[in-house]
PDB file as gemmi writes it, atoms N, CA and C in Angstrom:
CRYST1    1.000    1.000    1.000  90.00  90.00  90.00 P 1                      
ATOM      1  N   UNK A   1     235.735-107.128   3.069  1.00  0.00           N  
ATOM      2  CA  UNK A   1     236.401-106.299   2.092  1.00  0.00           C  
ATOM      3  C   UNK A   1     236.296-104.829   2.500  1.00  0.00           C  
ATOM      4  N   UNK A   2     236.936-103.985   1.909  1.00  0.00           N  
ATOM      5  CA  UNK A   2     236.935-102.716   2.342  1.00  0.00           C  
ATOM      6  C   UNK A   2     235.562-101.734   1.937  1.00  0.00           C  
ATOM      7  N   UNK A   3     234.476-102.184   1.431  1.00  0.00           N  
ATOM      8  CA  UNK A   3     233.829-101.313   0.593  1.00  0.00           C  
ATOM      9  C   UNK A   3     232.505-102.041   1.287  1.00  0.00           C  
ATOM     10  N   UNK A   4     232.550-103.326   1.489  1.00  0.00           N  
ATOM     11  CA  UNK A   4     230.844-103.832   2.137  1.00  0.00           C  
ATOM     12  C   UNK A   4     231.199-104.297   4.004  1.00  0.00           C  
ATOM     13  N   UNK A   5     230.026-103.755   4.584  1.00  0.00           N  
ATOM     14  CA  UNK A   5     229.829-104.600   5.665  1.00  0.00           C  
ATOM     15  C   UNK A   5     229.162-105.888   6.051  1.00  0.00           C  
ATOM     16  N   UNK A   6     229.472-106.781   6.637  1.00  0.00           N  
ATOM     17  CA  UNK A   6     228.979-107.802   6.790  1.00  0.00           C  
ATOM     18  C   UNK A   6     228.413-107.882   7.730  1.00  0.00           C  
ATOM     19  N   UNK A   7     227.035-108.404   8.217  1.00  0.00           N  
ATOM     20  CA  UNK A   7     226.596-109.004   9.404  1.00  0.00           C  
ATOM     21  C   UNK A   7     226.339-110.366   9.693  1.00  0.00           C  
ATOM     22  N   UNK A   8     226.498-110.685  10.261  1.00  0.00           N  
ATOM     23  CA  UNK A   8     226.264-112.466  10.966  1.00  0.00           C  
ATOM     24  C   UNK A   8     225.274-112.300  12.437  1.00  0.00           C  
ATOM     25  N   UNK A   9     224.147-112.732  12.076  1.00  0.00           N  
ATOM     26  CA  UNK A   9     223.469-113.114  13.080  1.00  0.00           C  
ATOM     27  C   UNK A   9     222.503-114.464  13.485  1.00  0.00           C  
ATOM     28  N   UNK A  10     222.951-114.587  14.838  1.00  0.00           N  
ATOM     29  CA  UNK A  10     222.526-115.989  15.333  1.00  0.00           C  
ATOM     30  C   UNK A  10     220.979-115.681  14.579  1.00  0.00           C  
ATOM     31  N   UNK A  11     220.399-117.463  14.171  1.00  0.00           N  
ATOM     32  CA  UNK A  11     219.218-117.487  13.654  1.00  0.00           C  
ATOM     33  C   UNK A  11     217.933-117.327  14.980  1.00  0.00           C  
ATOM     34  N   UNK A  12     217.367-116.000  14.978  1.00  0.00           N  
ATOM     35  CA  UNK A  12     215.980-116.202  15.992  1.00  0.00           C  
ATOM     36  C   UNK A  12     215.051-116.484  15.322  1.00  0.00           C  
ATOM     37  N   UNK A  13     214.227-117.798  15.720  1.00  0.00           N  
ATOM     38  CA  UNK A  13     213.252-118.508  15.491  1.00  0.00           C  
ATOM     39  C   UNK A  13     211.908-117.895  15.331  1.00  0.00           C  
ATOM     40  N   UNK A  14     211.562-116.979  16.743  1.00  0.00           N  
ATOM     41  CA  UNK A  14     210.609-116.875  17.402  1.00  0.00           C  
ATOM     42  C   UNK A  14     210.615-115.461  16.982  1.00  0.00           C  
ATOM     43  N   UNK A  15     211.431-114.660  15.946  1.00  0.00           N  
ATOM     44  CA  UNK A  15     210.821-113.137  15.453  1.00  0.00           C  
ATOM     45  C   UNK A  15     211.194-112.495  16.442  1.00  0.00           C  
ATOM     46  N   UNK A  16     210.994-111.024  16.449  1.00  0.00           N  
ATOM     47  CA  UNK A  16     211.306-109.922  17.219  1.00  0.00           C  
ATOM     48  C   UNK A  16     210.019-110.008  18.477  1.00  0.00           C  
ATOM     49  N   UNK A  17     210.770-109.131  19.549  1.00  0.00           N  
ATOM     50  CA  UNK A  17     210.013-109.834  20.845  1.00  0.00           C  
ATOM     51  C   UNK A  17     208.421-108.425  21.051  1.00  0.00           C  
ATOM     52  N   UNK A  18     208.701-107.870  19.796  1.00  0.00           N  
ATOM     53  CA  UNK A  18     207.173-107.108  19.729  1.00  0.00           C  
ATOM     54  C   UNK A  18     206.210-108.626  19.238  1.00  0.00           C  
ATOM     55  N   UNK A  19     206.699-109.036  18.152  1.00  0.00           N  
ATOM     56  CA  UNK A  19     205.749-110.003  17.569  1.00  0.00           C  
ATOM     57  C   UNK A  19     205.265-111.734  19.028  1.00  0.00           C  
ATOM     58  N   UNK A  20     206.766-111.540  19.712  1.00  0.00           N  
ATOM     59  CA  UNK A  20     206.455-112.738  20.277  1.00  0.00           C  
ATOM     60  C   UNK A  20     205.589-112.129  22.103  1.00  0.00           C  
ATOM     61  N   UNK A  21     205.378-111.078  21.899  1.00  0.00           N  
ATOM     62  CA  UNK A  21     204.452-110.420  22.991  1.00  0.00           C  
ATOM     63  C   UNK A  21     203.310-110.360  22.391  1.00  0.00           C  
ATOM     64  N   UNK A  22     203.187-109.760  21.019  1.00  0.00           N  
ATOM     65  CA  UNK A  22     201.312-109.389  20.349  1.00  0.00           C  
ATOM     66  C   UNK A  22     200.735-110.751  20.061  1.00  0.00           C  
ATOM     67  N   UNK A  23     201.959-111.751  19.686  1.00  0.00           N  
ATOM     68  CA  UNK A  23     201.067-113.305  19.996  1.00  0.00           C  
ATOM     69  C   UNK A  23     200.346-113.667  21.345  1.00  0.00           C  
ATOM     70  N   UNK A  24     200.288-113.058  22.405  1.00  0.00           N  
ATOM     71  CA  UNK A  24     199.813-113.633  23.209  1.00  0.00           C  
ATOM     72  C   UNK A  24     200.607-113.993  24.549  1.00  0.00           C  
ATOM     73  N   UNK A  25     201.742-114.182  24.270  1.00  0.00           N  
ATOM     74  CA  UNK A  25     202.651-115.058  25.444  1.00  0.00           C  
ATOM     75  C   UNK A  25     203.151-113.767  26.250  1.00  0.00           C  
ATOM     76  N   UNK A  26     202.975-114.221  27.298  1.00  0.00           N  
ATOM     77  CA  UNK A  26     203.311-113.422  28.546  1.00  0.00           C  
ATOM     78  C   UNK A  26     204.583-113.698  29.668  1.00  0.00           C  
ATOM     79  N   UNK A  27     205.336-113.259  29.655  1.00  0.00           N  
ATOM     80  CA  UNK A  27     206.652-113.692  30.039  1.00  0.00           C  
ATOM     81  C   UNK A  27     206.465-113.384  32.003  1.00  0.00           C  
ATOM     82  N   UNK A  28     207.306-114.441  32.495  1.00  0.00           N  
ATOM     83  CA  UNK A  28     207.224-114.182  33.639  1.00  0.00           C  
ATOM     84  C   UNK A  28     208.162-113.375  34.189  1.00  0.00           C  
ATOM     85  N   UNK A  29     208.106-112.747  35.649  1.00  0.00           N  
ATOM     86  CA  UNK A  29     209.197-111.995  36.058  1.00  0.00           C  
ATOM     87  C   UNK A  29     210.672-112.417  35.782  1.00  0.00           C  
ATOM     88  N   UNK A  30     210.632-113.789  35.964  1.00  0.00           N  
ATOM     89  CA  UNK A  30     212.118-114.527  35.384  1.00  0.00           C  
ATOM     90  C   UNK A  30     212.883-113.721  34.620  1.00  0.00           C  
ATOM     91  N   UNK A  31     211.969-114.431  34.038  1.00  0.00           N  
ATOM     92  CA  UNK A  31     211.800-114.485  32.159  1.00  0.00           C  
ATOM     93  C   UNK A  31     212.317-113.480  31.664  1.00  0.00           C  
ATOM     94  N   UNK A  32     211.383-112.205  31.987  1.00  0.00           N  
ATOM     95  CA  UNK A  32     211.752-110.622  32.024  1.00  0.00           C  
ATOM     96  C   UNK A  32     212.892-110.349  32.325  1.00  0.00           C  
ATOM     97  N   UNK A  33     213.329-110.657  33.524  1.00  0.00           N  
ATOM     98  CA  UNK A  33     214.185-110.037  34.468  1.00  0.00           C  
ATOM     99  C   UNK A  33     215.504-110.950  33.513  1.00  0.00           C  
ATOM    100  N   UNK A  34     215.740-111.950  32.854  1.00  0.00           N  
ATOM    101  CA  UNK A  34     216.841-112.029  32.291  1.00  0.00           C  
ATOM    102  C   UNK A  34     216.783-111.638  30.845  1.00  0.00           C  
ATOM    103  N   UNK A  35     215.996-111.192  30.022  1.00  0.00           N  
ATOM    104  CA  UNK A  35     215.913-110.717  29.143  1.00  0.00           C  
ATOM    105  C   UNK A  35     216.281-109.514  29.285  1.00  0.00           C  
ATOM    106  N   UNK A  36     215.857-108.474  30.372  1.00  0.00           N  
ATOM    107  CA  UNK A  36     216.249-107.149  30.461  1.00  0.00           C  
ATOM    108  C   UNK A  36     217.826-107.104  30.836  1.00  0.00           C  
ATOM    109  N   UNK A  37     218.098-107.937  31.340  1.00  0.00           N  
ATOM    110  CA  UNK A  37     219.707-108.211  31.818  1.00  0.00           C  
ATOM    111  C   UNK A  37     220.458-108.693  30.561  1.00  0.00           C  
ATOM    112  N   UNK A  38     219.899-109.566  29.853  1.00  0.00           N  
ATOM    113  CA  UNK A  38     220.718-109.631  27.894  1.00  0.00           C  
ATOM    114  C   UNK A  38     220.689-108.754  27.409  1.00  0.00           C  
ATOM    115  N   UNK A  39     220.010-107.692  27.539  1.00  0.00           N  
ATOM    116  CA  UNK A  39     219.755-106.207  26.549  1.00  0.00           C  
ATOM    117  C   UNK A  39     220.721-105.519  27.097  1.00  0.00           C  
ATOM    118  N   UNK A  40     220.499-105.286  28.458  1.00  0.00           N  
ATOM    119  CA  UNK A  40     221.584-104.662  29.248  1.00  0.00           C  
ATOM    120  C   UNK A  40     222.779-104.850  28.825  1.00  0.00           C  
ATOM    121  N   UNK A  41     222.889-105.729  29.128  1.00  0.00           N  
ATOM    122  CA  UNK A  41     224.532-106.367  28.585  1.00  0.00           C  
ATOM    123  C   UNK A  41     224.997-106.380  27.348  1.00  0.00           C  
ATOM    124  N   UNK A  42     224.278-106.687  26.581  1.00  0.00           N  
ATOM    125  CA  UNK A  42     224.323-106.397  24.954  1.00  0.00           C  
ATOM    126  C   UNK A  42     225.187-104.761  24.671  1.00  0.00           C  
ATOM    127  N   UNK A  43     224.011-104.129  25.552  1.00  0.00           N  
ATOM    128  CA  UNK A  43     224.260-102.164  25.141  1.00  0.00           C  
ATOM    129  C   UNK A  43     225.718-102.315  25.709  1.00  0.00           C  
ATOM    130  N   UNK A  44     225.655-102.936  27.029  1.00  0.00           N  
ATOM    131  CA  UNK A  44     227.136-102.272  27.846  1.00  0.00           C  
ATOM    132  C   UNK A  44     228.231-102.662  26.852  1.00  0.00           C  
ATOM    133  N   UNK A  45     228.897-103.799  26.322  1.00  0.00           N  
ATOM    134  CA  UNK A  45     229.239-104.221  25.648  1.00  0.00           C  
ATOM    135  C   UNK A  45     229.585-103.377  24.297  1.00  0.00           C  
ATOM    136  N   UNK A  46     228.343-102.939  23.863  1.00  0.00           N  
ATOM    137  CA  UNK A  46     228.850-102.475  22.786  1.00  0.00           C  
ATOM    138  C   UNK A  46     229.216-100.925  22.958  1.00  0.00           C  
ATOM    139  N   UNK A  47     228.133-100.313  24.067  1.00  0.00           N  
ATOM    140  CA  UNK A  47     229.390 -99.415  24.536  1.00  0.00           C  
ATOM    141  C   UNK A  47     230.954 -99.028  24.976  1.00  0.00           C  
ATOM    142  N   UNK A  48     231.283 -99.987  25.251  1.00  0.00           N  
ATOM    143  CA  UNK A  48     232.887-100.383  25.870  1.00  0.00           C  
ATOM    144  C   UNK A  48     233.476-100.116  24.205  1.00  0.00           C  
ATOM    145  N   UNK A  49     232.663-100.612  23.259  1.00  0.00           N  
ATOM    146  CA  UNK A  49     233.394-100.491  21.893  1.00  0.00           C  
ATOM    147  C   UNK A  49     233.255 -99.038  21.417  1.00  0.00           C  
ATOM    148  N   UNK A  50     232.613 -98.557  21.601  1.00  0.00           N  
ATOM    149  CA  UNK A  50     232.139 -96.990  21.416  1.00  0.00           C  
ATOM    150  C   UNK A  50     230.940 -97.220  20.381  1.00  0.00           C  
ATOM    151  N   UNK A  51     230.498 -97.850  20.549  1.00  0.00           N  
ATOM    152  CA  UNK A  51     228.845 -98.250  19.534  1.00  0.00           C  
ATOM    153  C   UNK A  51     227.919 -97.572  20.471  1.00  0.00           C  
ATOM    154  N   UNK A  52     226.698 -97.167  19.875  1.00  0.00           N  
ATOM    155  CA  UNK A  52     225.761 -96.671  19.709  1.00  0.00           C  
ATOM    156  C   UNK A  52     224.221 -97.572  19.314  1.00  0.00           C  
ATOM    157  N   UNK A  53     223.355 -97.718  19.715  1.00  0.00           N  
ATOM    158  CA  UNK A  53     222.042 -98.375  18.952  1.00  0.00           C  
ATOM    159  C   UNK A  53     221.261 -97.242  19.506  1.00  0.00           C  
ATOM    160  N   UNK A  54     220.726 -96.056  18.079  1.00  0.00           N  
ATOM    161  CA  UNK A  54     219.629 -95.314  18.358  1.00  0.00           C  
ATOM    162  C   UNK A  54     218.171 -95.223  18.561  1.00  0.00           C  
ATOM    163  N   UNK A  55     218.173 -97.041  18.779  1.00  0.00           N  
ATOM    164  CA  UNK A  55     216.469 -97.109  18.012  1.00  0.00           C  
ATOM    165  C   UNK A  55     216.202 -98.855  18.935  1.00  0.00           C  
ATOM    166  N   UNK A  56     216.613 -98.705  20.146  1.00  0.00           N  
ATOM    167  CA  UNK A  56     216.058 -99.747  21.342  1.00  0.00           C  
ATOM    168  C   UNK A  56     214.777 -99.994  21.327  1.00  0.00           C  
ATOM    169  N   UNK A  57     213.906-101.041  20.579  1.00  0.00           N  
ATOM    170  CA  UNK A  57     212.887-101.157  20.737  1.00  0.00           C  
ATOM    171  C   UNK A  57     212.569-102.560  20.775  1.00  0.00           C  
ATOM    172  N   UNK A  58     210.907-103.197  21.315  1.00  0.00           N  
ATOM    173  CA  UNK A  58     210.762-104.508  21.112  1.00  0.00           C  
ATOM    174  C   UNK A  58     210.617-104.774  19.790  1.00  0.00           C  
ATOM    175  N   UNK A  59     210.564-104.369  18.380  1.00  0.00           N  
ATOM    176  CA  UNK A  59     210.710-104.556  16.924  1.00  0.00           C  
ATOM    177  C   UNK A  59     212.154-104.498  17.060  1.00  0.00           C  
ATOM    178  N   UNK A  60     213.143-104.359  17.229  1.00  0.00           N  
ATOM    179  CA  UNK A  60     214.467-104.435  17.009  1.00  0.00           C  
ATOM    180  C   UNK A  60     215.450-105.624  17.944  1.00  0.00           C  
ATOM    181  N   UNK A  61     214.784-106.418  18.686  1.00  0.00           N  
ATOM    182  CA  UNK A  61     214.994-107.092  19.548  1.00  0.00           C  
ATOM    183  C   UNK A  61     214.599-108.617  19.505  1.00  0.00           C  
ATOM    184  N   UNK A  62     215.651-109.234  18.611  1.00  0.00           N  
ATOM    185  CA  UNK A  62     214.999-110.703  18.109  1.00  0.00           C  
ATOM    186  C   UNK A  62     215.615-112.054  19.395  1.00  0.00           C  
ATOM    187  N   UNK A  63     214.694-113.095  18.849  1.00  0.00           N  
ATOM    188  CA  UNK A  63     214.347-114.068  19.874  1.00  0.00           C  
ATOM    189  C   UNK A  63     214.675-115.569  19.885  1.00  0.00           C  
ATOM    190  N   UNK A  64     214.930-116.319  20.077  1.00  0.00           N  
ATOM    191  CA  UNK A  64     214.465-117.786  20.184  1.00  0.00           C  
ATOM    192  C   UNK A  64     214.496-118.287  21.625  1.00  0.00           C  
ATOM    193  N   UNK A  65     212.913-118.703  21.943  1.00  0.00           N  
ATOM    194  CA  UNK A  65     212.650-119.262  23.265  1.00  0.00           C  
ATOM    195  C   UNK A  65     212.867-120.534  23.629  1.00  0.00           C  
TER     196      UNK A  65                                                      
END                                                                             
């Protein structure tokens, strides 16, 4: 409608990837290395739209492993 925004987001299981690092689990270079490449891609993406995210952090960055 013209007056509310909506969001839809896929369900992450596993919480934001601050919480699924202070648990303990330690990701391997893989692991890393395609996660940093989904973020990547995520930003580029929404740059091409002219979006903005001011606040890139592992609390803002949800999960399912």
């Amino acid at each position: 409608d013209e007056t509310n925004v909506y969001l839809l987001l896929e369900l992450a299981t596993d919480g934001h990837l601050y919480a699924v690092s202070s648990r303990g689990h330690r990701f391997s270079e893989e692991a890393t290395s395609i996660i940093v490449r989904e973020i990547a891609g995520g930003v580029k993406e929404m740059h091409k739209k002219d979006v903005i995210h001011r606040d890139i952090k592992l609390e803002n960055i949800v999960m399912s492993m």
